[in-house]
N, C-alpha and C positions, 0 to 999 in steps of 0.2 A: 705274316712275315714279309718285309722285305726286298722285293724284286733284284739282282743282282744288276738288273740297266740302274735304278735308282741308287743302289748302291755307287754303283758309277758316277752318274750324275751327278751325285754330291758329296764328291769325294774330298773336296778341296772346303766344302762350308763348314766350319764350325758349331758348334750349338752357344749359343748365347749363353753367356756366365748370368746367373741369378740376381738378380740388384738386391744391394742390402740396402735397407732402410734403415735409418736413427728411428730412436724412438719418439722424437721431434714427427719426425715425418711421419710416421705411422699415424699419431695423432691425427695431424692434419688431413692425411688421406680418407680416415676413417669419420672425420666430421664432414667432409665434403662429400662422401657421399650417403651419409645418415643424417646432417642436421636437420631436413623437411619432417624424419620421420620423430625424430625429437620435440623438435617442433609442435606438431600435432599432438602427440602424447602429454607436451605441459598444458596445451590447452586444453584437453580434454579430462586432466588432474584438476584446473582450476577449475572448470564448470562441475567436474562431480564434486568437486571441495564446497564450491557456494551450493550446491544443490542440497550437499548432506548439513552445511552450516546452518541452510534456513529449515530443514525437514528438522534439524534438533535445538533449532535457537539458542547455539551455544554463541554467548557472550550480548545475550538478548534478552531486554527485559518484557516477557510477557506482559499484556495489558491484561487488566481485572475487566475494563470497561472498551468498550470503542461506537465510537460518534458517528456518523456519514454526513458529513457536509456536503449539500448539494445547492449552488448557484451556478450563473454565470461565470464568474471570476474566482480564483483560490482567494483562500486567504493568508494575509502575509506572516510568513513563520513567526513572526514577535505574539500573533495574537492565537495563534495553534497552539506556540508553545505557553501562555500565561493561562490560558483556557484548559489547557490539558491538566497541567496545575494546579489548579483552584479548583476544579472539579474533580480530582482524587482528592482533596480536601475534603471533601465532602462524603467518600465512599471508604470503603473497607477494602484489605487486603482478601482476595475471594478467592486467589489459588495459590494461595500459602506460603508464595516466595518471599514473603517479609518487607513488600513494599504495597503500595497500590501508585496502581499506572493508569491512565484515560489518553487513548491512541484515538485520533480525529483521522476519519479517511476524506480524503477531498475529491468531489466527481461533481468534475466541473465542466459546464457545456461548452465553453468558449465561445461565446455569441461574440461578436464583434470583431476575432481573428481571421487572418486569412484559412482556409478549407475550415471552416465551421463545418461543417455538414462532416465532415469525416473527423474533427474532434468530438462534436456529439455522439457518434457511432460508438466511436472509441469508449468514451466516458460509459455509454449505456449498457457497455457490454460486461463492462469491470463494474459495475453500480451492481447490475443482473447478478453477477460471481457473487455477490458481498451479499445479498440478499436470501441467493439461494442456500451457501454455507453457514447463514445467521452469522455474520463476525458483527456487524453492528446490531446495536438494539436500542439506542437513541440516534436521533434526527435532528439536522439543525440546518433548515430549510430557508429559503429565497421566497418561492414560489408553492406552499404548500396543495393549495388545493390543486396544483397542475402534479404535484409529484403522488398527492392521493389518487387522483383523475386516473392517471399512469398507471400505478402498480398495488394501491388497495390494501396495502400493509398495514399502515397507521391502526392501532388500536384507540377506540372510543377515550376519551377524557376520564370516563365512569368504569373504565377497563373493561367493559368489553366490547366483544369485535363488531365491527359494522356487518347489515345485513346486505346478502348483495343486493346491489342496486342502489345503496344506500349514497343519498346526494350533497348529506348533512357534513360535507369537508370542515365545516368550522370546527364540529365538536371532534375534532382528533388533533389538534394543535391549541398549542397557547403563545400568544407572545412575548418575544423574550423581555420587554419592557412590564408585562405584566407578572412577572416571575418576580418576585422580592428576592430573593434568594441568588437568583443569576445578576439582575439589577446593581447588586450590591458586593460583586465580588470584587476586587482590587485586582484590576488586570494591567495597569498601567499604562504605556504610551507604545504605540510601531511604531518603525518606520520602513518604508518600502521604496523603492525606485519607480520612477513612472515615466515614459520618454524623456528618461536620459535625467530625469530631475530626483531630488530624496524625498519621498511624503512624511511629514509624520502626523501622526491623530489618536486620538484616542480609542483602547482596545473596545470601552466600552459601546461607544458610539458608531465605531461598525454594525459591531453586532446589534447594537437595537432595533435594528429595522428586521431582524430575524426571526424564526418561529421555530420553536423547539417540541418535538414528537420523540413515542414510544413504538416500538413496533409489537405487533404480537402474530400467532403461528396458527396452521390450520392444521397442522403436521407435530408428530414427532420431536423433527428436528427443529431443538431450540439451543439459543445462549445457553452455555452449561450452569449459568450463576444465575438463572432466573431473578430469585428471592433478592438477592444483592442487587441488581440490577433494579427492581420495582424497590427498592430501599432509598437508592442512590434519584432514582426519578423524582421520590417523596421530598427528598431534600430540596431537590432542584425547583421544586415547581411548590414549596410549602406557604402560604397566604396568599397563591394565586389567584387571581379572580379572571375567569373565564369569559 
């Protein structure tokens, strides 16, 4: 209660009338001091949105197949996407969505850019992922016997697995030149940018200098489409000469 001196004291002050607000203003008071926290909450709608988008691949065509390209340098989308192409030409639809897809992952070292060393890091670490998970189960290699040397995947030509220690990298690749079957697909023309200039060349003619491999499992965990998958290889590699 009250003191009777305080009483006193303030006997002459008023109490402040209540300020009305519009509803104009209410708004803006109430954004000003919530937008950060709005803010934060659409960002963190958008990240669980792409989170739960790629965890259910909705508006996403499943691949039946997928590739790992591994060189130096990517390859130019005109010849990812002619190759991915022509080689569901060649496979079945394996997980029943009513199409066949052939998805090329690229891990690439980048020799020749600036921090090489920390883009190789990068590349080997995501190559490691893709390996470990089985998402690819063909190869379409640069440098094969340095990527056998590495990591010991490759399954024999005769299918099956190398012994360890085993030093015979030839017989786990063929080249793409000696493939009748890749040789002969209709890939057409790229074109790409190259300091500042437009290349164009032939898809087939990239790839010839390349070497295409199988992998196979010491585990369990495999490609769920095996069968399809050593189907689609037969295709690919059919009046090859080793």
């Amino acid at each position: 209660m009250a003191s009777e001196y305080l009483k006193w004291k303030y006997r002459d002050v008023k109490p402040d009338e209540p300020i009305q607000y519009t509803a104009q203003e209410k708004r803006k008071n109430w954004w000003a001091y919530h937008k950060w926290h709005v803010v934060i909450a659409v960002v963190l709608l958008l990240i669980a949105g792409d989170i739960l988008y790629d965890a259910l691949g909705i508006g996403q065509v499943k691949p039946d197949f997928q590739i790992a390209y591994v060189g130096d340098a990517a390859l130019p989308d005109d010849v990812v996407d002619a190759l991915s192409a022509a080689l569901a030409g060649l496979g079945q639809d394996s997980n029943g969505d009513g199409r066949t897809a052939v998805k090329i992952n690229q891990y690439v070292s980048g020799r020749g850019v600036s921090d090489a060393a920390g883009y190789a890091a990068a590349t080997t670490v995501t190559l490691m992922g893709d390996l470990e998970q089985a998402d690819s189960y063909f190869f379409l290699l640069e440098d094969p016997d340095a990527f056998q040397r590495e990591y010991g995947v490759l399954r024999r030509l005769d299918g099956s697995l190398p012994e360890e220690g085993d030093k015979d990298y030839a017989g786990c690749y063929l080249a793409w030149d000696d493939c009748p079957a890749l040789r002969e697909l209709e890939l057409g023309e790229y074109t790409m940018q190259v300091l500042g200039q437009q290349i164009t060349g032939q898809c087939q003619e990239l790839l010839s200098g390349l070497y295409v491999a199988r992998r196979d499992f010491w585990t369990e965990k495999t490609v769920p489409n095996t069968e399809d998958c050593d189907g689609l290889w037969a295709a690919m590699t059919e009046g090859a000469m080793p």
